[in-house]
C-alpha positions in Angstrom: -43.2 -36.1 8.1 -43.3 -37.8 4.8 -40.7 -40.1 4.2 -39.8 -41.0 0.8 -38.2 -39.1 -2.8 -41.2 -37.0 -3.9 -40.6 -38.4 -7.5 -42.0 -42.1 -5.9 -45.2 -42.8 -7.7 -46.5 -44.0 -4.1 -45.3 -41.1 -2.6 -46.7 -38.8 -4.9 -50.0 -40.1 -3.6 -49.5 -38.9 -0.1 -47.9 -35.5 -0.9 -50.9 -35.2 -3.2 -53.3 -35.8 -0.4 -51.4 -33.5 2.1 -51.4 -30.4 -0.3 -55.2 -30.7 -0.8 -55.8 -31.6 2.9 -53.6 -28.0 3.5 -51.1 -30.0 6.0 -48.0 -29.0 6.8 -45.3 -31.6 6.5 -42.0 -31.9 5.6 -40.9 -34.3 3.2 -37.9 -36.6 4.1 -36.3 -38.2 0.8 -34.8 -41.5 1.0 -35.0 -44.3 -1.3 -33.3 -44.5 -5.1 -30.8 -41.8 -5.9 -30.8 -41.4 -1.9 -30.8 -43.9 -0.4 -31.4 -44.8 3.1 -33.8 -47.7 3.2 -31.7 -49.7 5.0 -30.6 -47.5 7.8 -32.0 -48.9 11.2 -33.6 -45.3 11.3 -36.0 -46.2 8.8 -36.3 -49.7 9.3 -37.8 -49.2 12.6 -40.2 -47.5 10.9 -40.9 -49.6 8.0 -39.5 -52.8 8.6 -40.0 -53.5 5.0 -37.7 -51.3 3.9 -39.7 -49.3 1.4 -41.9 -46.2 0.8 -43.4 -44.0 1.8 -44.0 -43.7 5.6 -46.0 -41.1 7.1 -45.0 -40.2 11.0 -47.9 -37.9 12.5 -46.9 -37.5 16.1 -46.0 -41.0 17.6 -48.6 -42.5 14.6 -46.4 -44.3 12.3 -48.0 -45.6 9.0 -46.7 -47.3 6.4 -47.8 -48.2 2.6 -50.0 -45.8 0.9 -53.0 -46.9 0.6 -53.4 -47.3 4.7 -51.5 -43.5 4.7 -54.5 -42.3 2.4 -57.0 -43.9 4.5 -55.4 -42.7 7.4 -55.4 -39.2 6.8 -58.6 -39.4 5.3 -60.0 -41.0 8.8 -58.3 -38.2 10.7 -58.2 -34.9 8.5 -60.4 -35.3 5.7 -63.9 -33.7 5.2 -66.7 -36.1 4.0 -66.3 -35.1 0.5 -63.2 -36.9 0.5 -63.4 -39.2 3.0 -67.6 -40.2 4.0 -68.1 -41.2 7.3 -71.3 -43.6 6.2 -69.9 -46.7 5.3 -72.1 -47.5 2.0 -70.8 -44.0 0.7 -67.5 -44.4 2.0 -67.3 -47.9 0.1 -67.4 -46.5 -2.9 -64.2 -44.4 -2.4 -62.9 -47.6 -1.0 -63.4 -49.8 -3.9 -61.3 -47.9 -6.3 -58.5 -47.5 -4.0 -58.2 -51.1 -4.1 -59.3 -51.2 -7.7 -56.3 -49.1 -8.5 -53.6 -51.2 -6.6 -54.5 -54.3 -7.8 -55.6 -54.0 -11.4 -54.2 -50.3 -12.8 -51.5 -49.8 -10.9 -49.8 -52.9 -11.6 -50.8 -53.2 -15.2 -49.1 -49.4 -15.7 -46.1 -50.3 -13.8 -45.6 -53.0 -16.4 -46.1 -50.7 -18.9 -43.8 -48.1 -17.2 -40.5 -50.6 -16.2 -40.9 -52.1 -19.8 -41.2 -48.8 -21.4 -39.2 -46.1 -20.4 -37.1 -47.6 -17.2 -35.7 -50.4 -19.5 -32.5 -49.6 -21.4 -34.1 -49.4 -25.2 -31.8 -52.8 -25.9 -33.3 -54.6 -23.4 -36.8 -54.0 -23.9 -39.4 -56.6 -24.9 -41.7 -55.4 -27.3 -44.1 -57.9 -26.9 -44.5 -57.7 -23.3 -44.8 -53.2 -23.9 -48.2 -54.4 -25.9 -49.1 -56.9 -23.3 -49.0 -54.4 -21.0 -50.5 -51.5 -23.3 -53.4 -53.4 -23.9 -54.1 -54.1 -20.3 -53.9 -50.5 -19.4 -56.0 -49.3 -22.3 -59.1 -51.9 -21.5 -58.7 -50.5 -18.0 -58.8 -46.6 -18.7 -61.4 -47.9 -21.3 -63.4 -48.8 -18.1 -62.6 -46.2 -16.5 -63.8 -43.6 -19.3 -67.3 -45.5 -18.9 -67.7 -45.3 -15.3 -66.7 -40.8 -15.5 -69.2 -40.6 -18.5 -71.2 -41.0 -15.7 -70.0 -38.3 -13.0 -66.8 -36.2 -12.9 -64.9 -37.9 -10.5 -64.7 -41.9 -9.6 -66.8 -42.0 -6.6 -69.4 -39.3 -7.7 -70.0 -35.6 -8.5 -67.1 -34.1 -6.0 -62.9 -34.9 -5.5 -62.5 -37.6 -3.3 -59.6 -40.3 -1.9 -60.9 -42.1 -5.4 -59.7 -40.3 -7.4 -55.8 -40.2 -5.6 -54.3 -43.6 -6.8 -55.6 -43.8 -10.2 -55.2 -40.0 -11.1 -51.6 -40.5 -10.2 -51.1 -42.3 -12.7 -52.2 -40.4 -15.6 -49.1 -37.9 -16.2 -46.8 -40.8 -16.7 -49.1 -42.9 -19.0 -49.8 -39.9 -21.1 -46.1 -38.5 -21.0 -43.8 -41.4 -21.5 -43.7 -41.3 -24.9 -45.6 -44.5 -25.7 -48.8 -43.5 -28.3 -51.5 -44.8 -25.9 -55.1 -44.5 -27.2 -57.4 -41.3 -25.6 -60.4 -42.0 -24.5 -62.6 -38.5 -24.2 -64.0 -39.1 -20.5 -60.9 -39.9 -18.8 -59.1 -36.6 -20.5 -61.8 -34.4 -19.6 -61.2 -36.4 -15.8 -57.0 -35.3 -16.1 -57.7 -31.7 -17.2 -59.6 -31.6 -14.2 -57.1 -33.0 -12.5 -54.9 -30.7 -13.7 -56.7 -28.0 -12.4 -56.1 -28.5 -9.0 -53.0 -27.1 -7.5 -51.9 -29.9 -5.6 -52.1 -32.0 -8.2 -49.8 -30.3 -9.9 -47.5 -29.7 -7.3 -47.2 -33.3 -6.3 -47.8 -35.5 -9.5 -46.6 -33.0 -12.5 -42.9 -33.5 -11.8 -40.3 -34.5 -14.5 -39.4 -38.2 -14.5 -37.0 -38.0 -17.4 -33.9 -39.4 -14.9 -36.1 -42.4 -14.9 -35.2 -43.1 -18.1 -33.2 -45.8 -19.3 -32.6 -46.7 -15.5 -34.0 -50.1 -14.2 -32.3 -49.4 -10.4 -32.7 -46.0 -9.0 
């Protein structure tokens, strides 16, 4: 079970993962609109209080970067998840990548953008934040002029975090500049049914709404 509103940018990770992996699961939604975060149900889960959580069996994990690696360890071929550790570094270092310089950068981007009321936005702070995410899918386009996906010729765990992204930042109605290599990396994206299925999902209540 995947516990957590499937319209969760985190969460979409997971369910992402899941669909390509071909795992059943059933998808618990709690947090925002829902609720539930504080019930002692889920806090003995996630004493943290946040989402997602995936509960395989009696394995409980918690944030999704350790659920990715998880399932990768347990269910994924070596395409997606290598067992040698120099190959499986490099699927590694853009999970973290992702995390700690994209995915905060486009979360700036994001709150300041589209879920802040248009009266309370700070325009200076948008193209603080536009700028970051641009010089960082500006790196990205030079490391996939290289290959097609981030950690080499085939789909892999890399590609999760930072491709999850990339319907939001292109969708949000913010003119963000293209660059040619990372939307040739999204139509391929695109072509994959999961990835539709899990990351292709309106956002439009977002809007407007700083608390969920």
């Amino acid at each position: 079970m995947v516990w957590g509103r499937a319209s969760a940018f985190n969460v979409q990770k997971v369910l992402w993962l899941l669909r390509e992996l071909g795992l059943a699961f059933r998808n618990e939604p709690v947090g925002g609109e829902h609720g539930g975060l504080d019930s002692p149900e889920f806090r003995a889960l996630n004493p943290h209080g946040l989402i997602p959580v995936l509960c395989d069996g009696d394995v409980v994990v918690w944030e999704s970067h350790a659920i990715l690696r998880y399932l990768g360890a347990r269910y994924a071929s070596e395409v997606l998840w290598p067992a040698d550790p120099g190959e499986r570094s490099r699927v590694d270092r853009w999970l973290d990548w992702s995390q700690s310089s994209l995915q905060p950068a486009f979360m700036r981007l994001f709150f300041g953008h589209f879920r802040t009321p248009l009266a309370q936005r700070n325009p200076t702070e948008i193209k603080a934040a536009l700028e970051e995410c641009d010089r960082l899918f500006a790196r990205l386009d030079a490391e996939l002029a290289e290959r097609p996906f981030l950690a080499g010729s085939d789909f892999s765990l890399a590609d999760i975090p930072a491709g999850t992204a990339l319907y939001r930042y292109f969708e949000m109605g913010v003119d963000v500049p293209r660059h040619a290599n990372v939307d040739a990396w999204y139509e391929r994206l695109r072509a994959r049914s999961p990835y539709r299925d899990s990351v292709l999902v309106s956002f439009e209540f977002m809007r407007g709404r700083l608390v969920l």
